[in-house]
C-alpha positions in Angstrom: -26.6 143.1 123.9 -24.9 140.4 121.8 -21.4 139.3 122.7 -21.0 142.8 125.3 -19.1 140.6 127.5 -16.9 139.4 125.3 -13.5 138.4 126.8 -15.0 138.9 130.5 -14.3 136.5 133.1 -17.0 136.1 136.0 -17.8 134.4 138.8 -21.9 133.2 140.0 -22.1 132.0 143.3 -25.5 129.8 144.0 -24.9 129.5 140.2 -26.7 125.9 140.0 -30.3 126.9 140.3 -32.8 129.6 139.7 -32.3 133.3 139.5 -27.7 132.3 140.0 -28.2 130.0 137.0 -30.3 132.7 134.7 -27.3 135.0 135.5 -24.5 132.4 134.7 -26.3 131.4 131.3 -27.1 135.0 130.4 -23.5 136.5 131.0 -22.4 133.5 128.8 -25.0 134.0 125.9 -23.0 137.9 126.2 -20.0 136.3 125.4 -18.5 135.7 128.8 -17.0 132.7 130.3 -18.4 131.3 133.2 -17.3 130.0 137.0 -20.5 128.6 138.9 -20.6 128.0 142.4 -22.4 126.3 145.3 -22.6 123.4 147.4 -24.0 120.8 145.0 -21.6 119.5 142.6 -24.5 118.0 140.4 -26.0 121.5 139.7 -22.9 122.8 139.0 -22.1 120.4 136.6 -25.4 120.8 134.6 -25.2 124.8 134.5 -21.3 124.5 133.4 -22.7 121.8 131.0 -25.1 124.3 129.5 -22.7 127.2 129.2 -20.4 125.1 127.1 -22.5 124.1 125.2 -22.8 127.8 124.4 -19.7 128.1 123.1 -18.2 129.3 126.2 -15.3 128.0 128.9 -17.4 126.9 132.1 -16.3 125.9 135.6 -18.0 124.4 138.3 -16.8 125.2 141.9 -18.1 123.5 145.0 -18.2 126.0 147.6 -19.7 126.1 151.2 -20.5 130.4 151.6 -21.3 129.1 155.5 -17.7 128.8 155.9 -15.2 131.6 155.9 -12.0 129.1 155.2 -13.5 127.8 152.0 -14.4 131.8 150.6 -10.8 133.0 149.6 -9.7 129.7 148.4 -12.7 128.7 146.3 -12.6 132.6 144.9 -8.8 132.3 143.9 -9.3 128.7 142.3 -12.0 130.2 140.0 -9.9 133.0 139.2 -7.0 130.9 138.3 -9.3 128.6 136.0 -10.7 131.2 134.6 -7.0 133.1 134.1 -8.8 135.8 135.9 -11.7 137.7 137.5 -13.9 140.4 136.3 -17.7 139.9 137.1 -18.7 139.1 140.4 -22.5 137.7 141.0 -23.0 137.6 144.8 -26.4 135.7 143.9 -26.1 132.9 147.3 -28.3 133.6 149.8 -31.2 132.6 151.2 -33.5 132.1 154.5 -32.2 130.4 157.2 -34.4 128.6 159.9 -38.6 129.0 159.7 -39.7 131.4 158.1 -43.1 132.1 159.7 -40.9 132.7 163.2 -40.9 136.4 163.1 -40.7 136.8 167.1 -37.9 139.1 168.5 -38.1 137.4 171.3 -38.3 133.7 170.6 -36.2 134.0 167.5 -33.0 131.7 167.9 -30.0 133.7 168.1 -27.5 131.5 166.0 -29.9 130.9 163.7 -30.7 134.8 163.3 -26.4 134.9 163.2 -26.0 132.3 160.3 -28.8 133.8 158.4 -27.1 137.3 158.2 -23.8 135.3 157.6 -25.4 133.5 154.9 -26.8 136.6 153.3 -24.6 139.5 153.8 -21.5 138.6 155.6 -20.5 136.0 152.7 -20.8 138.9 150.3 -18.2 141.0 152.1 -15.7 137.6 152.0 -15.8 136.6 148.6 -16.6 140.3 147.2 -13.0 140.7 148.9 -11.2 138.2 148.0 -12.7 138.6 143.9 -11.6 142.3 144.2 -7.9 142.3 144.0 -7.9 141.0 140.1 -11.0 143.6 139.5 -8.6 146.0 140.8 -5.3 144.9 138.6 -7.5 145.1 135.7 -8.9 148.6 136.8 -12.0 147.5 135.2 -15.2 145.0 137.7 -18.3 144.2 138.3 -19.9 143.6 141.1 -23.6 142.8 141.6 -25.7 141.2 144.2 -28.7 139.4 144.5 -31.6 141.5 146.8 -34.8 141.3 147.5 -38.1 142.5 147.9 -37.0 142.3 151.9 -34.2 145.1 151.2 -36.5 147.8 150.6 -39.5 146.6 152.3 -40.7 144.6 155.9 -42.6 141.2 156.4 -40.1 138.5 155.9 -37.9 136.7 158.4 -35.9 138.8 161.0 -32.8 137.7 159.8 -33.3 137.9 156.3 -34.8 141.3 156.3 -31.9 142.3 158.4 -29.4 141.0 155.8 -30.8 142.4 152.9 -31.0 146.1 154.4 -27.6 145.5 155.0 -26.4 144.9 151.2 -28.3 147.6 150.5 -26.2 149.7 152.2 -23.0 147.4 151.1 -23.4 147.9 147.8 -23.6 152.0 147.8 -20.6 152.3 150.2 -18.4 149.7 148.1 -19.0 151.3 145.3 -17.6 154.5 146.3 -14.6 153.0 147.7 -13.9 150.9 144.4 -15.1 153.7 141.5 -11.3 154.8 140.8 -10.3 151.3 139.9 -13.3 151.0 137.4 -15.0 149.3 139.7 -18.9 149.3 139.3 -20.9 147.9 142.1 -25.0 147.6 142.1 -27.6 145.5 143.4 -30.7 143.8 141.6 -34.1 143.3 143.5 -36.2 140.4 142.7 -39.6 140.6 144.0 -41.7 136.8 144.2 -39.7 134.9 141.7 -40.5 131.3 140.6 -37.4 129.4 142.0 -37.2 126.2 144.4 -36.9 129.0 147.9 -40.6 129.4 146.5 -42.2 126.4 149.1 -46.1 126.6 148.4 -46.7 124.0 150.0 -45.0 125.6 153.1 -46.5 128.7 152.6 -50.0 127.8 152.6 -49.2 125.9 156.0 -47.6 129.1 157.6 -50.5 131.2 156.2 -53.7 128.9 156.8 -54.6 128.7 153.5 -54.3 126.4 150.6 -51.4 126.4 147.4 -53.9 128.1 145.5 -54.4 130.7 148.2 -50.8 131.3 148.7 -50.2 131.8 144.9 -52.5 134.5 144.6 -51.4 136.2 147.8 -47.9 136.4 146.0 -49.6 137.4 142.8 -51.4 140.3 144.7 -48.3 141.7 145.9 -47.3 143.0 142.4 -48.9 145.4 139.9 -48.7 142.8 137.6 -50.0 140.5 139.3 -47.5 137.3 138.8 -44.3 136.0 140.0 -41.3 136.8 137.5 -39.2 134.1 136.1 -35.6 133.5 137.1 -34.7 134.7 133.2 -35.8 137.6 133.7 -33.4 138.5 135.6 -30.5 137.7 133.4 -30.7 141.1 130.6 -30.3 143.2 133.3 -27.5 141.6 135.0 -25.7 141.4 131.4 -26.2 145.4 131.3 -25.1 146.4 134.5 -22.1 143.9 134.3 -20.9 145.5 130.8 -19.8 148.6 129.5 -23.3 149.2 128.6 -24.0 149.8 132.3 -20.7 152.2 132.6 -22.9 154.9 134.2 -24.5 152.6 136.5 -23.4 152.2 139.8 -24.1 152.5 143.7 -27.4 151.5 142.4 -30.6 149.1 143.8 -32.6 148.0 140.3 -36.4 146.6 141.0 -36.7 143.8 138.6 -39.7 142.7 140.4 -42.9 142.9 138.0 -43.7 146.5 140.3 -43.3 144.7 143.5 -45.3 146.1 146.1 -44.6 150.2 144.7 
């Protein structure tokens, strides 16, 4: 897949860590230069630092996804630095609140709001403000960050919520987008080995110890092991090139056989 993104412009958001940066450094290995965004203008910097030194333009874009005024704005500065848009990575997201307070009842209703803000809501924002070059171009990508919570239960209320909802995002936008050349899928992650991964945390939430936790993650897949953010990045470089053409309206499991 060398250089298949060659001349591509595209945009990460929560491109300064984990599974956005493995994205942001993978579409740039494929030839593509590089906008990063999120809210800490020290991880930006590093993961714009590494693309460069790739060979590649980079950008880093300080952007709060929890606030509607700051989408359009930060999507259109990326676009201009770029001299255009057309790869979208919704990878931002995350849980909001405790995770272990699974209660219908007791469960905070803001907090249950700004998690499906954060995690589905966003995508709708900056996915629409990133379309309108994607559509001049009549050629885009769009791909979002899932998880194992969009096809399965167990996690926070909110979060599951949110990622059942994308789901269903990404098929019905990628109908409505197809006759621009407009591709639009989702990747899955299953347990991945990021910083949202709190073992510490866990163990408290599930009585247990760090070592107990760990392999209670590793027992959820048929490989038995949490995947590494990059392995996520050769399967966002095919669906975000012409390699991918054929793909779209499409939920990919790159989860090590997460719970199947």
């Amino acid at each position: 897949m060398d250089q298949v993104l060659s001349g591509k412009r595209a945009l990460v958001t929560g491109g300064g860590r984990g599974i956005g940066r493995s994205i942001a450094l993978a579409l740039a290995r494929a030839g593509a230069d590089v906008a990063v965004a999120a809210r800490t203008q020290a991880q930006l910097d590093a993961v714009a630092g590494e693309i460069r030194a790739l060979g590649r333009r980079a950008f880093a874009v300080p952007i709060d996804l929890t606030r509607r005024d700051h989408i359009e704005e930060r999507v259109g500065q990326a676009a201009a630095q770029l001299g255009g848009l057309d790869i979208l990575v919704n990878n931002a997201g995350g849980s909001i609140g405790e995770g272990a307070k699974i209660d219908p009842v007791t469960f905070d209703p803001q907090t249950f709001e700004d998690c499906l803000f954060f995690n589905l809501t966003q995508v709708f924002y900056v996915t629409r403000a990133a379309l309108p070059y994607m559509i001049k171009n009549r050629w885009g990508r769009v791909l979002s960050t899932g998880s194992g919570s969009a096809h399965r239960a167990g996690a926070i209320l909110a979060y599951t919520a949110a990622k059942h909802g994308l789901v269903g995002y990404t098929k019905s936008l990628a109908s409505a987008v197809a006759r621009w050349g407009i591709n639009v899928n989702m990747i899955n992650p299953g347990w991945t080995n990021t910083a949202m991964v709190d073992w510490d945390r866990m163990a408290r939430a599930m009585n247990t110890t760090v070592e107990g936790a760990k392999q209670f993650a590793y027992s959820q897949s048929i490989q038995r092991r949490v995947i590494e953010p990059d392995e996520l990045g050769p399967m966002a470089v095919l669906l975000c090139s012409d390699l991918g053409s054929a793909i779209t309206g499409q939920v990919v499991h790159v989860d090590g056989g997460f719970k199947v």
